[in-house]
N, C-alpha and C positions, 0 to 999 in steps of 0.2 A: 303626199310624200312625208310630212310632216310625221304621220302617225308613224310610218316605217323607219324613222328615223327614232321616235320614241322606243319602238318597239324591238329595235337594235340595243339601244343604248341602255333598254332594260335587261334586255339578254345578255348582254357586258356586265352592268353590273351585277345580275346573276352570277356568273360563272365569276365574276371575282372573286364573292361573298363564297360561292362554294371553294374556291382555291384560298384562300385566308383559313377557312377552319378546316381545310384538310392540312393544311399547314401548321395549324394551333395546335392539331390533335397530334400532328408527327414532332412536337416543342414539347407537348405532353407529356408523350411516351418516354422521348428521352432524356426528361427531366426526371422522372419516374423510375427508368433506369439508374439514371447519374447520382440519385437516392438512395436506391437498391445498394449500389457499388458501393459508398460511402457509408453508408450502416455498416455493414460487411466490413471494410476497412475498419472500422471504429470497433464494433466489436472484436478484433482479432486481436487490435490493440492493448482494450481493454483485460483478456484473456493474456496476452501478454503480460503485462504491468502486473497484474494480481499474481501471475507464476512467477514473475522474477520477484516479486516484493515477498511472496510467501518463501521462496528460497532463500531470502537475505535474511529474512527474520529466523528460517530457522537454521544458519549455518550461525548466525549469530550466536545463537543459544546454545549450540552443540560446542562450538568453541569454548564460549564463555566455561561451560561445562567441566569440556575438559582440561582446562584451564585452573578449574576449582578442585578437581578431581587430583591434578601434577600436584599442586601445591602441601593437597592434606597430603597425600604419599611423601611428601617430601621434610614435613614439617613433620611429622609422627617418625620417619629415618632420623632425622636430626635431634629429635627431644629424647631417642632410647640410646642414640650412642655419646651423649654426655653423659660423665662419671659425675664428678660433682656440684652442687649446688651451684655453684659459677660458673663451671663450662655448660650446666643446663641454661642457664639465663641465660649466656652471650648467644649461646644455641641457638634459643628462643627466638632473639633479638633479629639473629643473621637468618632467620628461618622467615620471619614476620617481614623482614627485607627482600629477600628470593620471593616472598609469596606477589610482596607486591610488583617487586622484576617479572617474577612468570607471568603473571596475568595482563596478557596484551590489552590494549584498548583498542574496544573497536566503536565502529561509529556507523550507522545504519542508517542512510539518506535518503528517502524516495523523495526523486523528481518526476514531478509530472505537470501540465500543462502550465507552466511558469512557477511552478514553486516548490520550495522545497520543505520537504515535513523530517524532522528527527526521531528517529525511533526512542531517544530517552526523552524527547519533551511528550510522547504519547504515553511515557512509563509515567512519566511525572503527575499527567494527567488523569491516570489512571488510579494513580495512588490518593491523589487529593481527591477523588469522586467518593473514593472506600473511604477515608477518613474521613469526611464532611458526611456519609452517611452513618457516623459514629459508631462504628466497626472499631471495637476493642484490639480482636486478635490480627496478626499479621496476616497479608497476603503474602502466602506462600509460592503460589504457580500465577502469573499473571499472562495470559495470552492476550495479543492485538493482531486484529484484522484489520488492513486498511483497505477502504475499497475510493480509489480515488476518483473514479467517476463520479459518486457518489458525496465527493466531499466528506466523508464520513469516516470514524474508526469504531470498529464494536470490540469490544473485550469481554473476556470470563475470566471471573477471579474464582481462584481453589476449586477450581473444576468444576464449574458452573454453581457455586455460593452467592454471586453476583454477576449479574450476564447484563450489559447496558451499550449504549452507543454516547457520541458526542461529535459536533464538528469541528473537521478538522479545516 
């Protein structure tokens, strides 16, 4: 009686051991899944973050733009309809004032996973890399990419003259 009692209690434990890892393997799968999901989300996010961050930065510059563009129109009207040498100065003066009235400030903030990055401390940065790399003339056109998964921003100065990254 003994053995059949053995021979029970191993057939038990059998089928346990096979319902435990059909059990692991179905903890698996939908771990596997719940993985899946979550890349997916994260990527979408990511594609997100980068289209709105690339649209910030370039409505920023369009503005800035046309901003620079009001001003000279405005300042070139005002310096040809002074007559004399003093209405051109005061001209001058009230024109150098509107320029800096017309030109909004704006201010370009990516947030993303608790923090936030300024678009003029990555200009700032950007410009001390060129200069410490003892770059005489100006940068003229400076582009930043930020890619914040990445922790990271990549820039091209004067149309690819200097192409680099740094973290951000």
């Amino acid at each position: 009686m003994e053995e059949e009692i053995k021979k029970a209690a191993e057939a038990e434990e059998a089928k346990a051991a096979e319902k435990g890892k059909e059990e692991e393997a179905k903890a698996a799968e939908k771990a596997k899944q719940t993985v899946a999901r979550v890349k997916k989300a994260a990527e979408k996010a990511k594609e997100t973050v980068q289209e709105n961050a690339g649209k910030a930065i370039d409505a920023a510059e369009k503005a800035g733009e046309a901003a620079v563009g009001a001003v000279k129109k405005t300042t070139k009207k005002t310096a040809a309809s002074g007559k004399a040498a003093v209405k051109k100065t005061a001209a001058k003066a009230a024109a150098k004032k509107t320029a800096k009235a017309a030109e909004p400030v704006c201010t370009v903030v990516l947030q993303y996973a608790g923090k936030e990055i300024q678009y003029a401390e990555l200009l700032k940065t950007v410009k001390e890399i060129w200069e410490d790399k003892g770059r005489k003339e100006e940068a003229r056109d400076i582009k930043v990419y930020v890619k914040p998964e990445e922790n990271m921003a990549y820039y091209v100065v004067n149309n690819g003259e200097e192409i680099g990254s740094f973290g951000i």
